[in-house]
Structures are given as C-alpha cells and as structure tokens.
Backbone as numpy.savetxt, mean C-alpha at the origin, in Angstrom:
# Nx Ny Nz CAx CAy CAz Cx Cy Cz
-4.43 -54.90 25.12 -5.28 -53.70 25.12 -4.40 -52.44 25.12
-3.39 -52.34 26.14 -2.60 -51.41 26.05 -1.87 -51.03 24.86
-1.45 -51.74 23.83 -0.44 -52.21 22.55 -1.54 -51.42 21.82
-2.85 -51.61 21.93 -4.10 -51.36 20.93 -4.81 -49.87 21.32
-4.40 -49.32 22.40 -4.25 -47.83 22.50 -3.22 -46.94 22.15
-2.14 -47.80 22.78 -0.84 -47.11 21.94 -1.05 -46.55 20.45
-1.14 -47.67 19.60 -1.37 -47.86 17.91 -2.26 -46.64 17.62
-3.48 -46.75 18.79 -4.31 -45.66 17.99 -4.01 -43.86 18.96
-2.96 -44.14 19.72 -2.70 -42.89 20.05 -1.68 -42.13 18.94
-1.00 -43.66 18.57 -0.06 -43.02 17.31 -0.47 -42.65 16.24
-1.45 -43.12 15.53 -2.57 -43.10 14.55 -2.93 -41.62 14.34
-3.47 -41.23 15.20 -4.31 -40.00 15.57 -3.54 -39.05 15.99
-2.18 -39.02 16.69 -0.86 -37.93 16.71 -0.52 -37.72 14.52
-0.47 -38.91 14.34 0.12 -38.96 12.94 -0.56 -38.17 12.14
-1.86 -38.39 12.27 -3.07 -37.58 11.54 -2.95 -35.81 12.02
-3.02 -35.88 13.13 -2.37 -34.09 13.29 -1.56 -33.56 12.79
-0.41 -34.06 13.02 0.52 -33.91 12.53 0.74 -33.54 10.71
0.28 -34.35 10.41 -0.11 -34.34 8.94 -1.04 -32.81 8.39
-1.79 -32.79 9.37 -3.24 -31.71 8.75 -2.04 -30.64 9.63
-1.21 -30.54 9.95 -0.37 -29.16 10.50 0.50 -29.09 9.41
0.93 -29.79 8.62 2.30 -29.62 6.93 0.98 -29.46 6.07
0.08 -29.89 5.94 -0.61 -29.05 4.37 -0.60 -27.85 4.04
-0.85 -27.52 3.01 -0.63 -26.21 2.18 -1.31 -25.45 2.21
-1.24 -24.39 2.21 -1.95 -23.20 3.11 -3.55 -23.36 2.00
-4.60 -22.91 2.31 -6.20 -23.13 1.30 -5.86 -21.90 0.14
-5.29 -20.52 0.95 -5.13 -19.48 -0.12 -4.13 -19.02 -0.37
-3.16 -18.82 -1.56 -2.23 -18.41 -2.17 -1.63 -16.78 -1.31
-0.67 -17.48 -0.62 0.18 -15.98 -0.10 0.17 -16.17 1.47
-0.74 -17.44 2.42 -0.42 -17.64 3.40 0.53 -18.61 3.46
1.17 -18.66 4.64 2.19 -19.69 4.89 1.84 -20.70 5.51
2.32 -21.96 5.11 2.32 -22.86 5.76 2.77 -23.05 6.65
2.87 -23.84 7.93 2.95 -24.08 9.00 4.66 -24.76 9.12
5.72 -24.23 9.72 7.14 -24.55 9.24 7.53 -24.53 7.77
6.63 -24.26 6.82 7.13 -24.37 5.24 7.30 -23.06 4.70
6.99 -22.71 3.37 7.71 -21.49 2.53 5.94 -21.01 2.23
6.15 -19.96 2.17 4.97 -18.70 2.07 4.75 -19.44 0.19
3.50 -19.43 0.27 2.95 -19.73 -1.36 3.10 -18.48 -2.07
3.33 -17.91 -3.43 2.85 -16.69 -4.36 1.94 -16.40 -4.41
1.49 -14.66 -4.10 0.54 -13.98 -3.86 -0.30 -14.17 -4.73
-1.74 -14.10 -5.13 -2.07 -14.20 -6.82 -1.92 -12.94 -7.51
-1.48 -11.78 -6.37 -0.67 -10.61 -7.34 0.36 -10.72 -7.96
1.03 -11.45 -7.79 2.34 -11.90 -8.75 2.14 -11.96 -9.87
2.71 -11.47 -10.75 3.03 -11.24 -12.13 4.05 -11.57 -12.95
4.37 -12.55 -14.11 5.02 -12.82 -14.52 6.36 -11.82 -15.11
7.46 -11.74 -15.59 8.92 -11.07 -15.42 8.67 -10.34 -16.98
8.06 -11.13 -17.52 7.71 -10.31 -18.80 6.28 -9.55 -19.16
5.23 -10.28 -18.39 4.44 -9.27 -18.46 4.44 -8.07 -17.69
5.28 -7.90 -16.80 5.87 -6.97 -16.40 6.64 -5.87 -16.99
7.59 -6.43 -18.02 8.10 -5.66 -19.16 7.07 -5.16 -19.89
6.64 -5.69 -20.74 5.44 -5.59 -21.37 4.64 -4.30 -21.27
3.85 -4.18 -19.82 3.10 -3.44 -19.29 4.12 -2.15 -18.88
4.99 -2.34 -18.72 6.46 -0.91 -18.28 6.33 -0.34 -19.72
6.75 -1.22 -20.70 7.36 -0.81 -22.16 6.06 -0.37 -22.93
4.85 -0.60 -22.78 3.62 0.27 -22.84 3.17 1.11 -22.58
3.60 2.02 -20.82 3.55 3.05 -20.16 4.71 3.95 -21.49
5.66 3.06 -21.44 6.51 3.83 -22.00 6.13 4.88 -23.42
6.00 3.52 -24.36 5.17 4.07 -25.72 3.78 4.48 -25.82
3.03 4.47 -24.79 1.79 5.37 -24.72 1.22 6.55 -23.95
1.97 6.44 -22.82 1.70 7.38 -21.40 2.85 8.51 -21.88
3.84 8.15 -21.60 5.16 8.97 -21.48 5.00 10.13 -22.78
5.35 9.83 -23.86 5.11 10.73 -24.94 4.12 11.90 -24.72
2.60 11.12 -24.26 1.45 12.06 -24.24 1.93 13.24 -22.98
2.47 12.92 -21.92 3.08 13.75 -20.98 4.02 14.53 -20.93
5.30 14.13 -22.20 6.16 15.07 -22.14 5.89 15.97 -23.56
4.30 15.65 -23.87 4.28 16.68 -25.28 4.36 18.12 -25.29
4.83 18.89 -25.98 4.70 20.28 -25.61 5.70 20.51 -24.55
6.61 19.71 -23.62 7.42 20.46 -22.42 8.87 20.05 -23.05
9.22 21.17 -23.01 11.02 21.11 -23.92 11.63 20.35 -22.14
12.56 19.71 -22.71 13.35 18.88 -21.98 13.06 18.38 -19.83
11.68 17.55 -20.66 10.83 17.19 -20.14 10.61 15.77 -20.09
11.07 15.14 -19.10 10.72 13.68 -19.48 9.97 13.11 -17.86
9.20 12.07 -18.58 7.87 11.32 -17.56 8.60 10.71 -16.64
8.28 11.04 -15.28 9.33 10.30 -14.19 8.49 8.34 -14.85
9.14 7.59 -14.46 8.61 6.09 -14.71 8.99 5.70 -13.83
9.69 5.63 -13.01 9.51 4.75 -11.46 9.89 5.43 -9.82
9.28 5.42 -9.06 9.81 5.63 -7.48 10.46 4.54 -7.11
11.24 4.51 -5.91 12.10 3.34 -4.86 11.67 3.93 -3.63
11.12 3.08 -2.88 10.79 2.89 -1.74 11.68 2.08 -0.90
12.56 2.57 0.08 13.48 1.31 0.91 12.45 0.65 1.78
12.91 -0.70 1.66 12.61 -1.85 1.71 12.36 -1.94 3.37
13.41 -1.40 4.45 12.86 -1.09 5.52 12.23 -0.25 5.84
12.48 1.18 5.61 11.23 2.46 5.44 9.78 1.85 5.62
9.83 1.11 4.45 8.27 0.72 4.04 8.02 -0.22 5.25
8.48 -0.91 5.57 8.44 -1.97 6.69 8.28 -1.32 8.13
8.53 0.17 8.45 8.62 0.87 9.41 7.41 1.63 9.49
6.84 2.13 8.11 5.78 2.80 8.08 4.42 1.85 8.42
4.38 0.35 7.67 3.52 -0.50 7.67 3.57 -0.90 9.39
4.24 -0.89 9.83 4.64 -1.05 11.63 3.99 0.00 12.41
4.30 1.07 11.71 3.74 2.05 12.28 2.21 2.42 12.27
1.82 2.13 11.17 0.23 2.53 10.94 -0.76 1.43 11.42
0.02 0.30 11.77 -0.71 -0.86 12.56 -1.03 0.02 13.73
-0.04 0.64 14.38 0.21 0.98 15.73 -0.82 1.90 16.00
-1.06 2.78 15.07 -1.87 4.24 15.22 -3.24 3.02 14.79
-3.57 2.68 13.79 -4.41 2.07 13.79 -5.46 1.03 14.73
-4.37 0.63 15.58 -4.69 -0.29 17.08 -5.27 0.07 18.14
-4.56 1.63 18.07 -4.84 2.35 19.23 -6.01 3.55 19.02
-6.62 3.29 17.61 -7.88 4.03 17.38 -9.13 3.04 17.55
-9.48 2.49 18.42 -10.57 1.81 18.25 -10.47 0.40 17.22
-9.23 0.35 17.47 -8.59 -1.26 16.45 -8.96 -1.11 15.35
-9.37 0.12 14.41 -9.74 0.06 13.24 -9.08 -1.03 12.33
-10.17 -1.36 11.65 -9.20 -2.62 10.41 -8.34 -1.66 9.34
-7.49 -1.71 9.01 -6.75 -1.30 7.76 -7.26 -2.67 6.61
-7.80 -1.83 6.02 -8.53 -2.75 4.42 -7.44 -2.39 3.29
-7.10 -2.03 3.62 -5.61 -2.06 2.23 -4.72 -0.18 2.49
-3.68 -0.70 1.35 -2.80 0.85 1.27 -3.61 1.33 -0.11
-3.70 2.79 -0.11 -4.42 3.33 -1.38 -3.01 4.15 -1.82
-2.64 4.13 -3.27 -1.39 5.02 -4.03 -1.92 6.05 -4.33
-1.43 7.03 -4.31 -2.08 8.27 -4.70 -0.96 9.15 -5.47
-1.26 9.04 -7.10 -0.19 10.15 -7.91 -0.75 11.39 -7.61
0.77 11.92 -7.64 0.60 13.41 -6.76 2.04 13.93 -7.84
2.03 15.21 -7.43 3.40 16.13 -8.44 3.75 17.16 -6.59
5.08 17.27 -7.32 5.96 18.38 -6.17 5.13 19.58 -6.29
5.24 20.39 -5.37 5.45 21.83 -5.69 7.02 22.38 -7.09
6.30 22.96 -7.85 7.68 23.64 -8.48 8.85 23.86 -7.96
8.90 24.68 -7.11 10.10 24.73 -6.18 10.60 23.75 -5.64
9.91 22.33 -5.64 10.85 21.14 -5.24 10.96 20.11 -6.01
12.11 19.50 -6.11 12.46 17.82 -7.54 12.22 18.55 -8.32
12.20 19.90 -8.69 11.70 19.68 -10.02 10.30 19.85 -10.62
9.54 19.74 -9.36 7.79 20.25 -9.51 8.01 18.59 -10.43
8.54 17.51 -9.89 7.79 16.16 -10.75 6.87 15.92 -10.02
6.49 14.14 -10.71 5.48 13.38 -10.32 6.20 12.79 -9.39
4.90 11.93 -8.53 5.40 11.25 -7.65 4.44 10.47 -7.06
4.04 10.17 -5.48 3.24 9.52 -5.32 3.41 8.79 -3.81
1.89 8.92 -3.16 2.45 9.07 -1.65 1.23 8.04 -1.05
1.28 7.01 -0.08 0.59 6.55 0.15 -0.25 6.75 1.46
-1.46 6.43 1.63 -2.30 6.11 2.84 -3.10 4.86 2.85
-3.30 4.57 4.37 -3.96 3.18 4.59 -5.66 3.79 4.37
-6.05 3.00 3.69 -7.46 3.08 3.97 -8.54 2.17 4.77
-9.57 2.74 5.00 -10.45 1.70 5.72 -11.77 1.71 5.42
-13.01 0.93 6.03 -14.40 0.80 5.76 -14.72 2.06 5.63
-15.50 2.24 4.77 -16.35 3.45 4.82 -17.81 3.23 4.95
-18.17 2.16 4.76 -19.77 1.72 4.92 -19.96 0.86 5.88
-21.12 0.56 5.99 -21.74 -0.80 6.41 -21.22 -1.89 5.72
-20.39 -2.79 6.58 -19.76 -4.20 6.04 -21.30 -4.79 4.96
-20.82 -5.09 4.05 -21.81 -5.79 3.25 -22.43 -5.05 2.24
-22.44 -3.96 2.22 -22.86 -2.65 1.20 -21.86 -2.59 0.33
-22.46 -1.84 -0.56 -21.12 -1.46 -1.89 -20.51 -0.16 -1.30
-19.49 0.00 -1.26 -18.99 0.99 -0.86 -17.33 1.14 -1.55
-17.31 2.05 -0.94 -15.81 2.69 -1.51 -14.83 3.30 0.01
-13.86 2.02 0.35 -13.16 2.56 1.32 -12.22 3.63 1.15
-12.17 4.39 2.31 -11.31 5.73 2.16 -10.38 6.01 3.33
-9.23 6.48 2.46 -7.98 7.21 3.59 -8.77 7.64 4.61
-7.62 7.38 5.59 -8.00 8.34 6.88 -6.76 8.49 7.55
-6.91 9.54 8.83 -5.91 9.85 9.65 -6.17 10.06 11.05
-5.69 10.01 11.74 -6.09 9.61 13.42 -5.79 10.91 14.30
-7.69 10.84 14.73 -7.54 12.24 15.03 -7.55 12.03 16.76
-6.90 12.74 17.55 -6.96 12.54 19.25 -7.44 13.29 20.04
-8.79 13.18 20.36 -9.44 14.58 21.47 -9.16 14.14 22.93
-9.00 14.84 23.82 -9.41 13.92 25.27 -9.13 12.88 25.52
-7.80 12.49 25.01 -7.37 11.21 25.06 -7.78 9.76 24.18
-8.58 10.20 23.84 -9.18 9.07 22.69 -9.00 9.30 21.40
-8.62 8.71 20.95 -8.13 8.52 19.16 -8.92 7.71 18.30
-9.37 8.60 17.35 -10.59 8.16 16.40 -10.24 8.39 14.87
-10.04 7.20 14.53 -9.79 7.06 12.78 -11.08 8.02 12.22
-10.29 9.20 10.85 -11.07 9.88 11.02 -10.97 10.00 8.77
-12.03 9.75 8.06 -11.55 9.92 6.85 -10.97 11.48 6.36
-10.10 11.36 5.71 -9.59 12.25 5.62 -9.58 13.73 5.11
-10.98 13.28 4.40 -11.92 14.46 3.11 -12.60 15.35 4.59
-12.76 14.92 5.75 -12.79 15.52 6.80 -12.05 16.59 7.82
-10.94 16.14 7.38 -9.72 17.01 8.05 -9.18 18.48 6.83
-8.87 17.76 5.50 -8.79 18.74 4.95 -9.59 20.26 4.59
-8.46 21.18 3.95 -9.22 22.09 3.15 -9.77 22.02 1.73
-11.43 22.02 1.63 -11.36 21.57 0.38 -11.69 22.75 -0.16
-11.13 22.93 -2.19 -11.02 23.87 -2.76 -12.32 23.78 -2.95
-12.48 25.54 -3.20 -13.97 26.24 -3.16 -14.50 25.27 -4.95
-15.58 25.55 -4.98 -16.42 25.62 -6.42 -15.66 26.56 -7.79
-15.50 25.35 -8.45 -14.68 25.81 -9.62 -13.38 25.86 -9.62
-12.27 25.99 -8.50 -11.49 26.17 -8.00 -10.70 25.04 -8.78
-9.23 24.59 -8.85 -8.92 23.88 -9.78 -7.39 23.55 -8.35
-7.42 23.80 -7.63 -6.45 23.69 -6.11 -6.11 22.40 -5.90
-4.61 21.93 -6.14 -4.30 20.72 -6.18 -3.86 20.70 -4.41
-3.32 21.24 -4.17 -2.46 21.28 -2.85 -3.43 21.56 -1.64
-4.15 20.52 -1.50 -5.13 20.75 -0.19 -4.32 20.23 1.01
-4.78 21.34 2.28 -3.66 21.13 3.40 -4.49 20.96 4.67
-4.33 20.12 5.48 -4.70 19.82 7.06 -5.12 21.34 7.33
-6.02 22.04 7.88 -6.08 23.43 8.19 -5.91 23.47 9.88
-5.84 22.16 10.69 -5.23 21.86 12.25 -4.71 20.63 12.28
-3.26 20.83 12.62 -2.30 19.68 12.81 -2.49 19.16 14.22
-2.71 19.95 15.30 -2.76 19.62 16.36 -4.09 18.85 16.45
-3.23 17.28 16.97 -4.67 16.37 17.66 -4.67 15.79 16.41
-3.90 15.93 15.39 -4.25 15.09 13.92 -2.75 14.48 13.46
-3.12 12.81 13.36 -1.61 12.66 12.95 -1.96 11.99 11.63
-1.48 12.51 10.36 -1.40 11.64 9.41 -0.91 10.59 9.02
-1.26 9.58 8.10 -0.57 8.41 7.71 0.04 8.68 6.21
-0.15 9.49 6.00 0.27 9.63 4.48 1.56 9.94 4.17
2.23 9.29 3.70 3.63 8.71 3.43 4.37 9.09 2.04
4.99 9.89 1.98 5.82 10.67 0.72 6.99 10.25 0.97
8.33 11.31 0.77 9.26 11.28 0.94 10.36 10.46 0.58
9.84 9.63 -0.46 10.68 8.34 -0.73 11.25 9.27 -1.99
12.52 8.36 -2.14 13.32 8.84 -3.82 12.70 9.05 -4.60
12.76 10.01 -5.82 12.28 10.06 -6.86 13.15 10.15 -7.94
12.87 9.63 -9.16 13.56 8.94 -9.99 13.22 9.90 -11.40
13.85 9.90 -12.52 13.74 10.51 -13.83 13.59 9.07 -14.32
13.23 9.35 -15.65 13.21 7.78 -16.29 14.20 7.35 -16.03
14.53 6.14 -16.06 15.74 5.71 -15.43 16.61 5.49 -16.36
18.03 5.62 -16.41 18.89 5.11 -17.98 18.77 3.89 -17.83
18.92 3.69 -19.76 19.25 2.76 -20.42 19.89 1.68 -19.38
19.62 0.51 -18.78 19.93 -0.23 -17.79 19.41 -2.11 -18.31
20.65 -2.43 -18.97 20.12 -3.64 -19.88 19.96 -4.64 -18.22
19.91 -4.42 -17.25 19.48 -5.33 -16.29 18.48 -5.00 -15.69
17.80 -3.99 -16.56 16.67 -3.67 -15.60 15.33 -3.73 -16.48
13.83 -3.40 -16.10 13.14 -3.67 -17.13 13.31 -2.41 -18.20
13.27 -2.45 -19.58 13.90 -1.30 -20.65 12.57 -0.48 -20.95
C-alpha cells in the first residue's frame, strides 16, 4: 500500500511539474524558468526596411519640399536605460494615484521651438489610461498626476492644459500651474538628422 502511494505521489508531483515548463498561452509572456516567447509586435528585418525605405520615398520628399537645405529627421534614440527609468518611474506615480492602470504609452510627433535643434521634429511620450467605462468604445487618454491635500489623482491631461482659443492655430500648449502637477511626458531624448549612408543600418 505504501509502494502504491508513493507511485501516485510521484505521478501527480510529475504532472505539476510538467504543467509549470509549458509554454506560455500568449506570445510575449514568459515561461516559467524558460525564454520569453516574441511579442506578436515583432516584425520581420525586412519588412522593416521596407516600411523605413517607404517613409523615405514618400513622406520625406513631401516634407522637405519647398525648404532649401532641409531634410526630414527619420529616426530618434532613446537610451535603453533612460527608457527603463522612465517606465519605473511612471509605474510609481501611477501606483500612488489611486493604482491607476497604465493601458499603454501614447507617441506623440511634436517639432522644437525654432530656437532649439533646429526647430526639428521629434517626439515625446505619455502613458495613457481609461477614459471610459471598461466595456464602452472609448478612446484612452494621456494624463498627469495631479496632488491636492495629499492625495494624488490621475488627471487627463486636455484638463491641465492651456487650450488655444477658436481659430487659433497654437501648437505649444503649456501647463498654466505646475505646482501640485507632475507630468509624465517624456522628451529629451537625442535627436537625429536622417542618418548617413550606414550600409549596417536600415538604408
């Protein structure tokens, strides 16, 4: 009897064991001691080219038409820890607002002021979150974490700003009170000119 509990204590360890190494159900979680699966954002090395070398011959031209020695920025660099510091960080502010969920990062193309880079393009990110009732169609939106009285409340961000009057054509809308408001919106990374001719890089 004992020999015949053993067997099935081993049986049934074995079987755990087993359902703890399978492969994660969705593409981009990790398995349990094994290697992280590919995101299904992953994109193949040439359709990647492809889609660059298209920006190139369709976007770029239309942008530098008409501007004498003028060319379309085509890529930013973001360091690799930066980004890892900011994503750390906006958990943090995010946690401590009422645990808001962060539902994704939103990109936002943006240009310098003239007086800086160059007055280029560029492009600065914020986390966004629910804007509706879970289950509705909706459209989530940036926000930034606002602190009254000790309590901190994720706050969308079309709220905090100044928005340009009627008709008004005002790219540069600004926080009109910093105090009690901390933003998440994230600039400051390198900015790049098209990049040279770089046969190791995408052309």
């Amino acid at each position: 009897m004992k020999t015949i509990k053993l067997l099935a204590l081993l049986f049934v360890s074995a079987i755990i064991l087993e359902g703890c190494n399978e492969k994660p159900a969705h593409p981009g979680e990790p398995t349990v001691g094994g290697p992280i699966a590919p995101p299904k954002t992953i994109i193949d090395v040439q359709e990647a080219e492809d889609m660059y070398h298209r920006y190139g011959k369709d976007i770029a031209p239309i942008l530098e038409k008409n501007k004498s020695n003028f060319k379309a920025t085509r890529s930013l660099s973001i360091d690799y820890k930066t980004l890892k510091d900011y994503i750390a960080f906006i958990d943090q502010e995010a946690g401590e607002a009422d645990s808001i969920e962060i539902t994704g990062l939103r990109i936002y193309f943006a240009k310098y002021d003239d007086s800086l880079n160059d007055g280029r393009a560029t492009v600065f990110l914020n986390p966004i979150m629910e804007a509706g009732t879970r289950g509705d169609l909706r459209d989530d939106v940036s926000f930034a974490i606002k602190t009254e009285d000790g309590k901190s409340t994720a706050v969308p961000v079309g709220k905090l700003i100044k928005k340009p009057t009627t008709g008004s054509n005002r790219a540069d809308l600004t926080m009109p009170i910093q105090n009690g408001v901390q933003s998440l919106a994230s600039n400051k990374s390198p900015w790049t000119p098209p990049p040279p001719k770089n046969e190791d890089d995408y052309q």
